[in-house]
C-alpha positions in Angstrom: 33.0 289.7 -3.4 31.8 286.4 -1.9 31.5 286.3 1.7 31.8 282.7 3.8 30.5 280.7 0.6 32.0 277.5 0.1 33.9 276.0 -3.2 34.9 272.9 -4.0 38.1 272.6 -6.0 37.8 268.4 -7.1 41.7 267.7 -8.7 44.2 270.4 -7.0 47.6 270.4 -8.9 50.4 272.5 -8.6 49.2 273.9 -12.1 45.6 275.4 -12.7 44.4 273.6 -9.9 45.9 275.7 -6.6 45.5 278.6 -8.8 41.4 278.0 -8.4 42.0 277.4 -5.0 44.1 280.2 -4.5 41.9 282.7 -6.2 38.5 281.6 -5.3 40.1 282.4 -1.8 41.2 285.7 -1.9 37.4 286.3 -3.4 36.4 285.3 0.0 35.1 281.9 -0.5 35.9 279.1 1.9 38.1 276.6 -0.3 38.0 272.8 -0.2 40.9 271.4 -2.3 40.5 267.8 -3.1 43.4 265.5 -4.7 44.4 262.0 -3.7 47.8 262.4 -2.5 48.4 264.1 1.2 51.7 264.4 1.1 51.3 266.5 -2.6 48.6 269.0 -0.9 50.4 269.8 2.3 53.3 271.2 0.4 50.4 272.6 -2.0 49.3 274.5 1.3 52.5 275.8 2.4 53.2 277.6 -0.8 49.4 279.4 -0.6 50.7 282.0 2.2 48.1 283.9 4.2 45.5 282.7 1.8 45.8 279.5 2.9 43.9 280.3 6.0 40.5 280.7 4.0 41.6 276.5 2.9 41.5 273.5 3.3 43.4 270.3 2.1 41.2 267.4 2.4 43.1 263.8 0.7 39.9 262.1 -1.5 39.9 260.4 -4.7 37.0 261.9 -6.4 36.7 258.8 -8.4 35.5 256.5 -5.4 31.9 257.5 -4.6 32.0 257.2 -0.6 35.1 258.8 -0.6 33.6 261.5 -2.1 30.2 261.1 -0.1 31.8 261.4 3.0 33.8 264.0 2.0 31.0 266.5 1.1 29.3 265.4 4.4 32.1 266.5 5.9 32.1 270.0 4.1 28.6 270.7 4.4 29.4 269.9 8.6 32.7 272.1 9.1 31.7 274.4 6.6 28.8 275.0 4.8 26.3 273.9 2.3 28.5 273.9 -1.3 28.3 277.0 -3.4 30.2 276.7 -5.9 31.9 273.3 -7.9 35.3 273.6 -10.0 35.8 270.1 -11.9 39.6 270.2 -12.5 40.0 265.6 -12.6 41.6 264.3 -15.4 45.2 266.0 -15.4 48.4 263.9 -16.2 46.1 261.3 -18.0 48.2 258.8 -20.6 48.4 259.2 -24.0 50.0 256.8 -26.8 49.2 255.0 -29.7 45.2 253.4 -29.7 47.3 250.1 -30.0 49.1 250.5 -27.3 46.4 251.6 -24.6 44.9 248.7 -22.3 41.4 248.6 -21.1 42.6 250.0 -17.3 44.5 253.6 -19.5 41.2 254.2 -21.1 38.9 253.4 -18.2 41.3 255.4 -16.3 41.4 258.0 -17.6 37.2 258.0 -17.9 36.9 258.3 -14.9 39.2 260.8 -14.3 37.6 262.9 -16.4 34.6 262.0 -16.3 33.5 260.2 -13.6 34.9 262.1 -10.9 33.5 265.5 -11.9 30.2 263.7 -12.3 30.3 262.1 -8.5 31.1 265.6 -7.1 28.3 267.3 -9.0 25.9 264.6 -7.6 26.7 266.1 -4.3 27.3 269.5 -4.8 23.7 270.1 -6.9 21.5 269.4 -3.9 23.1 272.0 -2.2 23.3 274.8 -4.7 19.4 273.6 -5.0 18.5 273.7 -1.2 20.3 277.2 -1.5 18.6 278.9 -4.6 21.8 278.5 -7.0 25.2 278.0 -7.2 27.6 277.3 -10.3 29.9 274.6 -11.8 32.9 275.3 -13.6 33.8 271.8 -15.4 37.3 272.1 -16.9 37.7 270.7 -20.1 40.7 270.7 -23.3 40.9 270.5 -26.9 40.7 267.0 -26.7 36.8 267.3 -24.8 36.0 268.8 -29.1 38.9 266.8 -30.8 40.0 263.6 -30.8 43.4 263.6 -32.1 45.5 260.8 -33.2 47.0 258.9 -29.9 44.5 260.6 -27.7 42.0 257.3 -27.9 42.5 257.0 -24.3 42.0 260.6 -22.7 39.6 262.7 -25.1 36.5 259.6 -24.9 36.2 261.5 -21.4 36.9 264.8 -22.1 34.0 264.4 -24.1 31.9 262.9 -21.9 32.9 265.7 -19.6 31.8 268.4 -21.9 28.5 266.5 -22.5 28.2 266.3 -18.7 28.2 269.9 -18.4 25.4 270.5 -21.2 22.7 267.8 -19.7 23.5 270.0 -16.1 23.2 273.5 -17.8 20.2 272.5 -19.6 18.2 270.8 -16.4 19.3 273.2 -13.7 20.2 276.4 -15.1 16.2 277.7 -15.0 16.8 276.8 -11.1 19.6 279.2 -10.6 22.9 277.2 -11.1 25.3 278.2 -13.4 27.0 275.6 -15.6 29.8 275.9 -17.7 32.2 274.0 -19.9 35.7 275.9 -20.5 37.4 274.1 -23.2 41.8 275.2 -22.4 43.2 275.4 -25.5 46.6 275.0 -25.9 50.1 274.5 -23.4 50.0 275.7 -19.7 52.8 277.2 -18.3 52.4 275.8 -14.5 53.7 279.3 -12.5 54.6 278.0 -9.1 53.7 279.8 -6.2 55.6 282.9 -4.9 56.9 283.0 -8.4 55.9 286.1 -10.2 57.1 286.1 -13.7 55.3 286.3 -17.1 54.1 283.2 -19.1 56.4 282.0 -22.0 55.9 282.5 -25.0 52.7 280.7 -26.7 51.9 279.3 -23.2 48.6 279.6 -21.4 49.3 281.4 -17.8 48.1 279.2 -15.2 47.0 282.7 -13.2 45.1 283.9 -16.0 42.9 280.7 -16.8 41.8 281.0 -13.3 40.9 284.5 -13.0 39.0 283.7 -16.3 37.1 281.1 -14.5 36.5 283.2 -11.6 34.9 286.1 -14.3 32.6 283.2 -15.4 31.4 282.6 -11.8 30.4 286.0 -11.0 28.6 286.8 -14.6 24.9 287.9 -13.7 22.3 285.6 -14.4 21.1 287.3 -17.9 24.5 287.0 -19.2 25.4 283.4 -18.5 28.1 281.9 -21.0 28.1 277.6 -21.1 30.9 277.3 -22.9 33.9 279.0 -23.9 37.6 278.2 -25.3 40.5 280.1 -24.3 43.9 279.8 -25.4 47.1 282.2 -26.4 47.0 284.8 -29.3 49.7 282.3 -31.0 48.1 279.2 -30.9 47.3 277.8 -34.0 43.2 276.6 -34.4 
């Protein structure tokens, strides 16, 4: 188990997002969970229980780069050089018809998905350098290997994302940081909080993608994965 290393959680939902934040906690890391809206991560925080102690819920938009700068400054004050990076942006992003999408959806949604993960790496990297490693967990979706029809606007960054996460792996995994591109394949059932039920049918659990991730992050050096795809025993591929 960690002890008083710090993680980064860039794009905290109510779906997979506080369930990386909640279980990166109760490893023993100290969790910064970054979204835009305040309002949205205050509630976040009061459905996280105890854990929430180990947390905290900073407002940034990870696609502005001195909101993000002054951000990490601010971790690396309070807290602690970064340890460890979970890339969650790009959530809720519009899809329709490539006719229908306007310049603003697709650069958008770019930077949602791509952009923002890449200005929190930019940050986070030094540390995990200065500190003889770290990792990266970039969170991708089908549409990061497939572009579908009416997915012009979202899946051009998913891509990006997932192209992001090889360059990283390839320059700085010999200097101790683990990279790694998990491609979510299929529906997420979004478990709240306090709710403790099974995921229906054909659904991915929200719980279970993160403790997935969390597996990833602890592998030992000689058995690093940089990619993997994970979806329910139903879903057609």
């Amino acid at each position: 188990m960690a002890h008083d290393r710090v993680a980064v959680v860039a794009g905290v939902g109510p779906g997979i997002g506080i369930r990386f934040v909640e279980i990166f906690a109760r490893e023993g890391y100290r969790v910064v969970a970054l979204a835009r809206n305040a309002d949205a991560l205050a509630r976040l925080r009061a459905g996280l229980g105890t854990v929430a102690e180990r947390c905290v819920f900073w407002p940034t938009d990870i696609t502005d780069q001195a909101q993000v700068k002054q951000t990490f400054a601010r971790v690396r004050s309070e807290l602690g050089p970064v340890n460890l990076l979970v890339a969650n942006g790009g959530a809720g992003s519009k899809r329709g018809s490539f006719l229908d999408i306007t310049a603003d959806d697709f650069t958008g949604n770019f930077r949602g998905c791509a952009l923002g993960p890449f200005l929190c790496a930019k940050e986070a990297i030094p540390d995990m350098l200065a500190n003889g490693g770290g990792s990266i967990a970039y969170i991708g979706a089908t549409s990061s290997v497939k572009g579908y029809a009416k997915s012009s606007a979202f899946a051009p960054g998913k891509f990006a994302l997932r192209g992001l996460a090889q360059c990283n792996a390839r320059e700085f995994g010999a200097k101790g940081i683990h990279v790694f591109h998990v491609i979510i394949d299929g529906g997420i059932d979004d478990i709240p909080l306090g709710e403790e039920r099974e995921a229906k049918a054909g659904m991915l659990d929200s719980r279970a993608i993160a403790r997935v991730v969390a597996q990833a992050v602890a592998q030992p050096k000689d058995t690093w994965m940089q990619e993997f795809d994970i979806r329910p025993s139903t879903e057609q591929w």
